[in-house]
matplotlib code that plots the C-alpha trace (Angstrom):
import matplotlib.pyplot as plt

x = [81.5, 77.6, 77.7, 74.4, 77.7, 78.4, 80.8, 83.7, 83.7, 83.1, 86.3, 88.3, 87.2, 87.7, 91.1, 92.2, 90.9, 92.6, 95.9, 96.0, 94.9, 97.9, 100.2, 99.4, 99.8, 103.2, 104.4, 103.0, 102.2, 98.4, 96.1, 93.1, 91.3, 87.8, 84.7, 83.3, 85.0, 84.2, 81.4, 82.1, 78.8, 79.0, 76.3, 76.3, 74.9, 74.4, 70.8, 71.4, 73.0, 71.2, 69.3, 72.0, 74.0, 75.2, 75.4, 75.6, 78.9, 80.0, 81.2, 81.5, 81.8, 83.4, 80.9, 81.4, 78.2, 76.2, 77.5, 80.4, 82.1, 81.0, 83.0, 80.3, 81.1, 78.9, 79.8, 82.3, 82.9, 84.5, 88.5, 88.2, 91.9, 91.7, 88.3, 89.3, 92.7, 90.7, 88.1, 90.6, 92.6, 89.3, 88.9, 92.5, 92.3, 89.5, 90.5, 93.9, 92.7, 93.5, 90.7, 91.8, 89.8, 88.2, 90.7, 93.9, 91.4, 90.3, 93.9, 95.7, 92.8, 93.6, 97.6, 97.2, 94.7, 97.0, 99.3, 100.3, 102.1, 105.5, 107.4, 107.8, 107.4, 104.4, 104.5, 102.9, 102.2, 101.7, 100.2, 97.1, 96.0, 92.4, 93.4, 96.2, 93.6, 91.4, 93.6, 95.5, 92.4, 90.6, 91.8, 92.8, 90.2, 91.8, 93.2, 91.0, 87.8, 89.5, 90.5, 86.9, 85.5, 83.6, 81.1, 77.6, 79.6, 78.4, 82.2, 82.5, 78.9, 78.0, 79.2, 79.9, 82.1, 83.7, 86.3, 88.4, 87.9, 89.2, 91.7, 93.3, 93.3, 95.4, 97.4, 98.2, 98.7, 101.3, 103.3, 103.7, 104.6, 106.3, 108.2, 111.4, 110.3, 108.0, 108.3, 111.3, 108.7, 105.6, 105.4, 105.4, 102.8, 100.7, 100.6, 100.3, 97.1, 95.8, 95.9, 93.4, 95.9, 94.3, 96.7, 97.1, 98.9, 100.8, 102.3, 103.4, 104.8, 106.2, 107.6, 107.5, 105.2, 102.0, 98.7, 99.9, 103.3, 101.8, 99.1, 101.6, 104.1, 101.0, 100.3, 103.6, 103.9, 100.9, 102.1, 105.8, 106.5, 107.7, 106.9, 108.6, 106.9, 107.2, 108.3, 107.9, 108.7, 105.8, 104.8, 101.2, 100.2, 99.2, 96.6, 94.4, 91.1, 90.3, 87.0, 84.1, 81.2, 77.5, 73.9, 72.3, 68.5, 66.3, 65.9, 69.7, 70.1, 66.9, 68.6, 72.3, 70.5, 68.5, 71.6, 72.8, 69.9, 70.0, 73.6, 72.9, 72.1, 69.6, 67.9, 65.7, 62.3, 63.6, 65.4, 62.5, 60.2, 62.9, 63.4, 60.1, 59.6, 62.4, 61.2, 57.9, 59.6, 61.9, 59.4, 59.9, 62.7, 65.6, 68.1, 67.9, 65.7, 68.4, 70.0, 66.9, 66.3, 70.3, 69.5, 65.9, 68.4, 71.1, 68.9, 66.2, 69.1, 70.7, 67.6, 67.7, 64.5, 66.2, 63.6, 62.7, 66.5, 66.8, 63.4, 65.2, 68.9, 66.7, 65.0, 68.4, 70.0, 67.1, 67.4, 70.7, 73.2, 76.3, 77.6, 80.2, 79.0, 75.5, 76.6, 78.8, 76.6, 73.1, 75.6, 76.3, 73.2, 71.5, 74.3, 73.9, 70.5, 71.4, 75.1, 74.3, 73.2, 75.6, 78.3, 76.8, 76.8, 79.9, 81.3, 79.7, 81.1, 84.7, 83.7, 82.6, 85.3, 88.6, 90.9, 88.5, 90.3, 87.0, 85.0, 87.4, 87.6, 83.8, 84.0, 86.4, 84.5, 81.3, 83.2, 84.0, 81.3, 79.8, 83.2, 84.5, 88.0, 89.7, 88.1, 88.5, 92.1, 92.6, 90.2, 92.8, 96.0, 94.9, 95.0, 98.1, 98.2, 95.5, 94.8, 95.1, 91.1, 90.9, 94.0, 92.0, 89.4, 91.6, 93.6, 91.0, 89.1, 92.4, 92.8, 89.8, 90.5, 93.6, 92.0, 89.2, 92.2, 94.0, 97.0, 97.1, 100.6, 99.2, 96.6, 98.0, 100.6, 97.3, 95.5, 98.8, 98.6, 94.9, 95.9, 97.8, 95.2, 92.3, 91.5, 88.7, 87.9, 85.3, 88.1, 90.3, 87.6, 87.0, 90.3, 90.6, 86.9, 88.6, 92.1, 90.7, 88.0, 91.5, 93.5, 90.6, 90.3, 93.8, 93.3, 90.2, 92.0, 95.0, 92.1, 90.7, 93.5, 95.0, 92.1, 91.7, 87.8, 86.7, 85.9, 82.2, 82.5, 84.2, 81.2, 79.1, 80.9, 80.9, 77.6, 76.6, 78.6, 76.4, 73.2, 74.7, 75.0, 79.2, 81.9, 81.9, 84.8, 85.9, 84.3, 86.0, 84.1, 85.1, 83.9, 83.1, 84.0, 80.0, 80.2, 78.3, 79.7, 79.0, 81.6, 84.0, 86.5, 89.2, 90.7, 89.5, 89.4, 91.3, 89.8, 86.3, 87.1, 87.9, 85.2, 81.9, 83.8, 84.4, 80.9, 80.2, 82.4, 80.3, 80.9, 83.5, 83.5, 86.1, 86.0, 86.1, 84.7, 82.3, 80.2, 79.0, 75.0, 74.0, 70.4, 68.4, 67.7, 70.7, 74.3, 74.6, 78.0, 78.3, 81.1, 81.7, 83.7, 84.2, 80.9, 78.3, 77.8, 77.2, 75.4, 75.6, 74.0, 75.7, 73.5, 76.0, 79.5, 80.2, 80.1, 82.1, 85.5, 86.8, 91.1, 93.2, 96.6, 98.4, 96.1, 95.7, 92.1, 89.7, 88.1, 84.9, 82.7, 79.0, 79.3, 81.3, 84.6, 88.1, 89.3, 90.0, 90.2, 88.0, 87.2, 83.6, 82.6, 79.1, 75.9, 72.8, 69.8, 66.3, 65.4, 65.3, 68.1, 70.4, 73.2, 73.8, 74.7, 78.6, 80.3, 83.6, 86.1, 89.5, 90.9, 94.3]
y = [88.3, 87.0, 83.8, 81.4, 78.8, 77.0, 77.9, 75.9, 77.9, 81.1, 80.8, 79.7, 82.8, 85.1, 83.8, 84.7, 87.6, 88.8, 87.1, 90.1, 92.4, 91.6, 91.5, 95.0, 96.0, 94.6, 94.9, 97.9, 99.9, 99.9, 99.5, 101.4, 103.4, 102.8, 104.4, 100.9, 97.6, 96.5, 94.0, 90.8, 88.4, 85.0, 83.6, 79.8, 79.3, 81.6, 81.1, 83.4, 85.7, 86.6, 89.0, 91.2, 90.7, 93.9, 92.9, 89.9, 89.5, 90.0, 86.8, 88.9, 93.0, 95.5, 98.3, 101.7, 101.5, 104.0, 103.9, 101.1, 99.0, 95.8, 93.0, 90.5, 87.2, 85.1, 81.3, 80.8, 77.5, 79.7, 79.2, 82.4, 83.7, 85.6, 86.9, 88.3, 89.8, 91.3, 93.1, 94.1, 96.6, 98.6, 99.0, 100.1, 102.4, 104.3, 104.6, 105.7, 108.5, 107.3, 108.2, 105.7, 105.2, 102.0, 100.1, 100.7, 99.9, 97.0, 96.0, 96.6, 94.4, 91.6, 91.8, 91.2, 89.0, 86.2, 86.7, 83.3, 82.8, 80.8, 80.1, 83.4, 85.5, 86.9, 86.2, 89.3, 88.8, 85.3, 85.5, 83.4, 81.4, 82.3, 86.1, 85.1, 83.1, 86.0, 88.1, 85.5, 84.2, 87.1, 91.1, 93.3, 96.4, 99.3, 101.5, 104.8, 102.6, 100.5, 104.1, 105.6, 102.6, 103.1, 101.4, 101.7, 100.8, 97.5, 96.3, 96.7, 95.4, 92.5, 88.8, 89.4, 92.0, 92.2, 88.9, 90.9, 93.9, 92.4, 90.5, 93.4, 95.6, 92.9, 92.6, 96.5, 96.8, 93.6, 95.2, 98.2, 96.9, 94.4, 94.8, 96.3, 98.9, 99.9, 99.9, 102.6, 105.4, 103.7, 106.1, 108.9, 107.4, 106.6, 109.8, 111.8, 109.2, 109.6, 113.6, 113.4, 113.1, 111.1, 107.8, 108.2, 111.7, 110.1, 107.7, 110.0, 112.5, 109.5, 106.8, 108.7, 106.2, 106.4, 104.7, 102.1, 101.7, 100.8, 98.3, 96.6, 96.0, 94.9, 92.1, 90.8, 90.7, 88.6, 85.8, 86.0, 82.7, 83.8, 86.9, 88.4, 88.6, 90.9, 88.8, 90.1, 89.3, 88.6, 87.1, 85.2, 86.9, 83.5, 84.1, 84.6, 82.7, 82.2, 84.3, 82.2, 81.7, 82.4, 81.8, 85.2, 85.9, 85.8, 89.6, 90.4, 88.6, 90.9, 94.0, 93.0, 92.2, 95.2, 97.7, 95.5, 96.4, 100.4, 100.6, 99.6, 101.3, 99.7, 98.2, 100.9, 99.0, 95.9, 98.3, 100.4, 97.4, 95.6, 98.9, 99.2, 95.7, 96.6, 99.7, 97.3, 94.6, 96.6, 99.1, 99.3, 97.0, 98.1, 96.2, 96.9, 100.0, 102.4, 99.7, 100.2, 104.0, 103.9, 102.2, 104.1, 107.4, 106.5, 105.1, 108.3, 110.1, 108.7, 108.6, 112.5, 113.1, 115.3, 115.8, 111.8, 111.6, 113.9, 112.1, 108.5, 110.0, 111.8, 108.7, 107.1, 109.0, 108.8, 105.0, 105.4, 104.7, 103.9, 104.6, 107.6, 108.0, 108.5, 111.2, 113.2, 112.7, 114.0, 116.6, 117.3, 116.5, 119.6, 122.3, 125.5, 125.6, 124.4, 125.1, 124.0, 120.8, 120.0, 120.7, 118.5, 115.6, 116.2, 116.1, 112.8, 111.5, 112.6, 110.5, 107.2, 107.2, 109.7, 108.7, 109.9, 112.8, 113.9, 114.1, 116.5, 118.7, 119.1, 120.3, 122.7, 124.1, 124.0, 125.7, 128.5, 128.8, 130.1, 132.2, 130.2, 130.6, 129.4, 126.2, 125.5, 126.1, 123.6, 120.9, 121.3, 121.0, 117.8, 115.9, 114.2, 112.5, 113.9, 111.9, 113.7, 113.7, 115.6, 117.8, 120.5, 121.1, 121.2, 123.5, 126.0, 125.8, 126.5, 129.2, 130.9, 129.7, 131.6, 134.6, 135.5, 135.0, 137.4, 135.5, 136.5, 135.3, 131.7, 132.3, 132.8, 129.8, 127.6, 128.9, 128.5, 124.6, 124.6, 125.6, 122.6, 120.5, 122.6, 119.5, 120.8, 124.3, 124.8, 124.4, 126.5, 129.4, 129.2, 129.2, 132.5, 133.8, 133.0, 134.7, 137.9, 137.6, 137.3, 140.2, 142.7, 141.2, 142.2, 145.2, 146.2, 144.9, 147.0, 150.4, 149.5, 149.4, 152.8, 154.1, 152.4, 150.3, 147.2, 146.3, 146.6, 149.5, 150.6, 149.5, 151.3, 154.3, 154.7, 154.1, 156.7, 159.3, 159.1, 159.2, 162.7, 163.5, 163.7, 162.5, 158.6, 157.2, 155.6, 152.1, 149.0, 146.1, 142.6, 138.8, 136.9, 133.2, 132.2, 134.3, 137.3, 141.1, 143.6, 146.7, 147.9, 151.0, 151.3, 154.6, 156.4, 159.6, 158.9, 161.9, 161.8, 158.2, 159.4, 161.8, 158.6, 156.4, 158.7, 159.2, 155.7, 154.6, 157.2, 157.0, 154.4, 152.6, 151.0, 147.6, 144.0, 141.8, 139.6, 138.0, 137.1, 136.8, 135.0, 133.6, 136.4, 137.2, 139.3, 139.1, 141.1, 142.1, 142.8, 144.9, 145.8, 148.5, 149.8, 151.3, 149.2, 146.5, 147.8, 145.7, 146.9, 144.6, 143.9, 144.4, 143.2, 141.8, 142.7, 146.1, 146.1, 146.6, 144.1, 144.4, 142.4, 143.3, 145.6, 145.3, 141.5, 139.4, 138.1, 135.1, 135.7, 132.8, 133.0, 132.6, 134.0, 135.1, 135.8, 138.1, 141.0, 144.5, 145.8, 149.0, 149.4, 152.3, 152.1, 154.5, 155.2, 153.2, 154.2, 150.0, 149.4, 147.3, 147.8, 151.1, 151.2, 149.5, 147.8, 149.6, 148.6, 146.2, 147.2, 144.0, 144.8]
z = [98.6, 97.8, 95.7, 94.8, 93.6, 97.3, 100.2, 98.5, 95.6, 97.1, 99.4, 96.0, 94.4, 97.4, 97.6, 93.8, 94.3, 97.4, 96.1, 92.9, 95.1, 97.1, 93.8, 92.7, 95.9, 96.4, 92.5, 91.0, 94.6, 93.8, 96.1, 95.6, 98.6, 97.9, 99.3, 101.1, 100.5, 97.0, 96.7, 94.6, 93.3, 92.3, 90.4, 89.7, 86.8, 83.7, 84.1, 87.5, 86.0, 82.9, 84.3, 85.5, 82.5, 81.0, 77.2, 75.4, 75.6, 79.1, 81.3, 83.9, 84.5, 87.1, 87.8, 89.5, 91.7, 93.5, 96.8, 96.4, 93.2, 92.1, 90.5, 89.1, 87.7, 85.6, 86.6, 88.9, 86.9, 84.0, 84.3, 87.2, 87.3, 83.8, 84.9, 88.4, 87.2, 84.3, 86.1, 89.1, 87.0, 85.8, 89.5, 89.9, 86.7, 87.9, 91.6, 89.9, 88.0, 84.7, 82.0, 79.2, 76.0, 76.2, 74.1, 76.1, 79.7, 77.6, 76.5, 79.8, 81.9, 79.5, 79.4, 83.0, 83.0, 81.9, 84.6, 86.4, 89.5, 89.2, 92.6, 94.0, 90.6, 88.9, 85.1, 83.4, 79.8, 78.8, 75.1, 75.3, 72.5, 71.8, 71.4, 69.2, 67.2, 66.8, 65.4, 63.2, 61.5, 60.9, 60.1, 63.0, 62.3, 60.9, 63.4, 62.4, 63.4, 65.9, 68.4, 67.8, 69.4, 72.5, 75.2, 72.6, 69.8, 68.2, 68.1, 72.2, 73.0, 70.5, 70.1, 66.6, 66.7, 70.2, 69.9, 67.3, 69.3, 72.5, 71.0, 69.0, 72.3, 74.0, 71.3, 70.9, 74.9, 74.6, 71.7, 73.5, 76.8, 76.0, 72.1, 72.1, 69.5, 71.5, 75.3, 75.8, 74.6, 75.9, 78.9, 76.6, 74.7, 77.0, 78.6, 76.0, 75.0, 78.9, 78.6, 75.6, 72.7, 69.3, 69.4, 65.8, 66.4, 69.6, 67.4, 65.3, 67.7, 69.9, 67.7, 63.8, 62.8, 61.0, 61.0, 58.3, 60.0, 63.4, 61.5, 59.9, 62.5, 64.5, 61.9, 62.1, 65.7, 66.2, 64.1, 66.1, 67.3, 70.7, 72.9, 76.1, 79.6, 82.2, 86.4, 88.9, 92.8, 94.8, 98.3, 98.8, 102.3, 104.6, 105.7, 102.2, 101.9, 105.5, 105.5, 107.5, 104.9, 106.0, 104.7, 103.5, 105.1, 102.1, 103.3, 103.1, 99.8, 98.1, 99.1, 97.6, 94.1, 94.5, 95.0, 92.2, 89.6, 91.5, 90.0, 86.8, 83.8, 81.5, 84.1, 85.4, 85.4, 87.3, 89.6, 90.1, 91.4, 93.3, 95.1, 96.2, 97.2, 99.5, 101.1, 101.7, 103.1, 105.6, 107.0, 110.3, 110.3, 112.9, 111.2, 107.4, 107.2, 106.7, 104.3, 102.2, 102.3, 101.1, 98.2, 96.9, 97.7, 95.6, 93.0, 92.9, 92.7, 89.3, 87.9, 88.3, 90.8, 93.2, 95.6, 96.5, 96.7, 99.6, 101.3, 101.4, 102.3, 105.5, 106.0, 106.0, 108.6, 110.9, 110.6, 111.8, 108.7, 109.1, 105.3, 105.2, 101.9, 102.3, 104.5, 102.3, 99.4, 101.4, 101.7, 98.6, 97.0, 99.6, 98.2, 99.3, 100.5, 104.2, 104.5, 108.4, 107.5, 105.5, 108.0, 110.6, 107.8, 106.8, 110.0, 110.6, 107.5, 108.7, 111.9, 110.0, 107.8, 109.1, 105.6, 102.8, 101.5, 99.3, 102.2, 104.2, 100.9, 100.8, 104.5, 104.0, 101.1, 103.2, 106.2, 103.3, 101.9, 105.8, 105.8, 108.4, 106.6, 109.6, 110.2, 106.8, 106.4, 109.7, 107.6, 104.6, 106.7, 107.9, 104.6, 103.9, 101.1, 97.9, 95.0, 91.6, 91.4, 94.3, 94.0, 92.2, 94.8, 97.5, 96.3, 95.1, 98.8, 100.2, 98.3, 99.1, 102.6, 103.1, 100.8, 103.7, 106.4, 104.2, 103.8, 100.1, 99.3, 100.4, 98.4, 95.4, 95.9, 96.2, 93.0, 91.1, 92.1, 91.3, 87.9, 87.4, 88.1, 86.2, 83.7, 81.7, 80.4, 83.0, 85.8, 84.2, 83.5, 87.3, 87.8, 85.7, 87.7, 91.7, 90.7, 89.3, 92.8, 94.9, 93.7, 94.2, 97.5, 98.3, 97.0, 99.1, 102.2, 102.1, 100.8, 103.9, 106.5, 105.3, 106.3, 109.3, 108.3, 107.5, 103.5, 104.2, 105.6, 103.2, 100.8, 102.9, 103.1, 99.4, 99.2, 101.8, 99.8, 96.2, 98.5, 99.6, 96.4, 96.7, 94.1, 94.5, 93.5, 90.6, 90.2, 88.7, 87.9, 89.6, 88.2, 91.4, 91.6, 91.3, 87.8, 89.5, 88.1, 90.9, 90.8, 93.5, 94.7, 92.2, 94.2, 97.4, 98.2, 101.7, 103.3, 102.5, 103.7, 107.1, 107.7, 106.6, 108.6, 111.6, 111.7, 111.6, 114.8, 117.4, 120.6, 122.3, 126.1, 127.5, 130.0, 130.5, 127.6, 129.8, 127.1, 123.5, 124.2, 121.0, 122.9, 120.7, 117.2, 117.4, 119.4, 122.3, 123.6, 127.5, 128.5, 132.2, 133.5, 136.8, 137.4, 135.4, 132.8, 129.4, 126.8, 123.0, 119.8, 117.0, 113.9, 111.0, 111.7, 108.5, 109.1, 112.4, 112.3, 114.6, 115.3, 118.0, 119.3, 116.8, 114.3, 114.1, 113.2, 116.1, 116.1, 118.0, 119.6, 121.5, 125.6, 128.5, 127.5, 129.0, 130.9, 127.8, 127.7, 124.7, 123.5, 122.2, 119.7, 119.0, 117.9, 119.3, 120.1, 121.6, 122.4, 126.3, 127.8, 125.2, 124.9, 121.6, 118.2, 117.6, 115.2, 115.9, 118.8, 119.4, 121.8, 124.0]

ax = plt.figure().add_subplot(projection="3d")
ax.plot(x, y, z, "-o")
ax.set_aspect("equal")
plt.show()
């Protein structure tokens, strides 16, 4: 927490806020895992905060920023329970996965911002009298403009209009948590709201109400004179509020309200000079020059300009950053155009933070993506628990995963899952795209082990037949995950099959598998038998058929090897030192 209010108040804050943290922790089971611990700011005055306020209206405002989540409070002398509880459940809304339209994440932040501890309960739903006030004295909006209301519209954003706005969320939320006409079917409701459902049609699917119904029993519950609350059990941990305040360098407190002003939307010009301030001040600075570069990174980045993004995450990790997420998101931010890179970031990620589930995914895909299926299926297997947000990309890397292992039963199990959690038409299309790329997979695996070759080869082979002017065989076009339509063997002539891929094999040599030379452009593989060592380059692994013990995949790596019996069929070569080109490894 950075305050400009004084140590005393500081600590009083911290400790409401880590007292509902601890509630919806021990109440509701919600404890949000977050990327970096989220950052609270205290100003002390409204004059302070001004310039980071959001809108006129705000007192205070919980913001998904660019590398962490702020809560930001206005004036810690406002009445700060109501404030902290309110701003606490956006956090725990979006780290839950819920998308909610902004009345129901409005509404549900103020039902629990009332909440008031009583011996060893936690009173949920205490009707407070300003909101009641609101919506007494003037008229609740109707409920066609009130659910089309969103973050620019005037009613969310102005002083005029947000009171009733606010006050009718709350209300809504109450009445169906906490009205007996309501709460049974609430669940249903809700989720069928939360999966993109207009509330006007939920209600009447869920309660056969319509729009006038729901108005009307909403204007005679907020003049009831009495209303229910929800108690809960809860526990105060001892030892909340004990954190050891410290005076901020005038260094360290530029750079929090510069991240501040980076996250923000609105406030590009301030953040823009702030920002480079910073990267002036902390040139050369051991301590907070990676701190710095974080923040011009993240910023560059949301404000679209790629390529200075990249610059100040590389400057970052030469400065020696410790942020997991600076990391992952250098990572991501490269793609595919250093698939190396992004491993060795990744990894380091993984290192600085071992329990971030989205980091592990995004290795797994990179590790695919270099068809390192295997590491990439061990990557997956070590999750444990996946949130809904990520359950989609797991599941669709592991299903390419076990795809290029050829464990197509597997495969299929994990697109299946992958469908379920396909939430937009673009996930489902790919979906669709990485099914279709699987089952002609399988089907050009088991063409090529009846003839005994390796699928490239097989590609090859075909391709070696039209150049001799024979009958190819019948093509069948194939949608590739990336959207790419190339066309593959439908049926195979298995003995014309034979014959290319015969000639292809030459001649074999049998011995002792001594080494993987991967020092030149090109691996070399030295074989010795009893006479001589034999040294043959590989050209393509793709077009070597490589087979293990009755037919099983090899897993080869660069250096000496074990002691293994291989069999070596390769074809000529007139370059000195070398006996000929791999075109196929049997291991015993």
């Amino acid at each position: 927490m950075y305050t400009t209010a004084g140590a005393g108040a500081a600590k009083d804050a911290l400790k409401r806020f880590e007292l509902i943290r601890e509630f919806f922790a021990q109440a509701l089971g919600l404890s949000p895992q977050t990327p970096a611990p989220v950052r609270l700011i205290a100003f002390g005055s409204e004059k302070e905060f001004q310039p980071y306020r959001p809108n006129e209206v705000a007192a205070a405002f919980y913001m998904p920023g660019l590398d962490r989540d702020y809560i930001v409070v206005g004036d810690l002398d406002i009445e700060l329970w109501p404030v902290a509880a309110h701003e606490y459940v956006h956090l725990l809304m979006k780290y839950s996965g819920v998308k909610a339209p902004v009345w129901l994440n409005e509404g549900t932040a103020e039902l629990f911002s009332t909440m008031v501890q009583v011996a060893d309960r936690m009173r949920v739903g205490v009707a407070p009298g300003y909101h009641l006030a609101t919506v007494r004295q003037g008229r609740p909006i109707p409920l066609e403009e009130f659910f089309g209301v969103d973050h620019e519209s005037e009613r969310y954003t102005t002083k005029r209009h947000a009171g009733m706005f606010y006050s009718q969320s709350w209300a809504l939320t109450h009445m169906l948590f906490l009205d007996r006409r309501y709460m049974t079917a609430r669940p249903a409701f809700m989720n069928a709201v939360l999966a993109g459902a207009p509330p006007l049609e939920a209600f009447e699917k869920v309660y056969a109400k319509t729009a006038r119904q729901v108005y009307q029993d909403l204007e005679g519950y907020v003049r009831q004179d009495a209303y229910l609350a929800a108690n809960y059990p809860f526990q105060p941990p001892k030892d909340v509020g004990r954190a050891a305040p410290r005076e901020l360098e005038a260094l360290e407190a530029r750079l929090v309200t510069a991240e501040l002003l980076a996250s923000m939307r609105g406030k590009k010009a301030e953040a823009t000079e702030a920002v480079a301030a910073l990267l002036r001040e902390t040139a050369g600075n051991a301590q907070w020059a990676a701190k710095a570069q974080e923040t011009a990174a993240f910023f560059a980045w949301r404000e679209g300009e790629q390529e200075r993004a990249l610059e100040h995450f590389e400057k970052a990790v030469e400065a020696g950053s410790t942020s997991a997420r600076v990391y992952a998101d250098y990572a991501m931010l490269l793609g595919g155009e250093d698939l190396a890179k992004s491993e060795k970031l990744l990894l380091k990620a993984r290192e600085l933070r071992p329990e971030w589930v989205e980091t592990r995914v995004r290795l797994a895909d990179v590790y695919a993506r270099q068809r390192k299926f295997g590491a990439a299926l061990s990557t997956i297997l070590e999750i444990k628990r996946v949130r809904p947000a990520d359950a989609f990309n797991l599941f669709q890397v592991s299903a390419q995963a076990y795809a290029g292992l050829g464990q197509w039963k597997d495969a299929k199990a994990a697109l299946g899952k992958a469908e379920q959690y396909a939430d937009s038409e673009s996930r489902k299309k790919f979906v669709g795209r990485l099914r279709i790329y699987v089952e002609h997979a399988e089907q050009r695996a088991e063409l090529a082990k009846s003839v005994g070759a390796t699928e490239r080869q097989v590609a090859v082979a075909v391709r070696e037949t039209e150049e001799d002017g024979e009958k190819p065989p019948e093509l069948k076009r194939q949608v590739r995950p990336d959207g790419e339509v190339v066309e593959q063997p439908a049926e195979m002539n298995e003995k014309e099959m034979r014959v290319r891929l015969l000639k292809q094999r030459g001649e074999g040599v049998r011995g002792e598998f001594v080494e993987l030379n991967c020092a030149g452009a090109k691996p070399v593989v030295v074989v010795a038998t009893k006479d001589r060592q034999w040294r043959f380059r590989v050209d393509d692994f793709g077009e070597v058929l490589v087979t293990g013990v009755g037919g099983s995949s090899v897993e080869l790596t660069c250096g000496a090897q074990k002691k293994q019996m291989v069999t070596v069929r390769f074809g000529q070569t007139t370059v000195s030192g070398l006996d000929g080109i791999v075109k196929g490894l049997s291991f015993e």
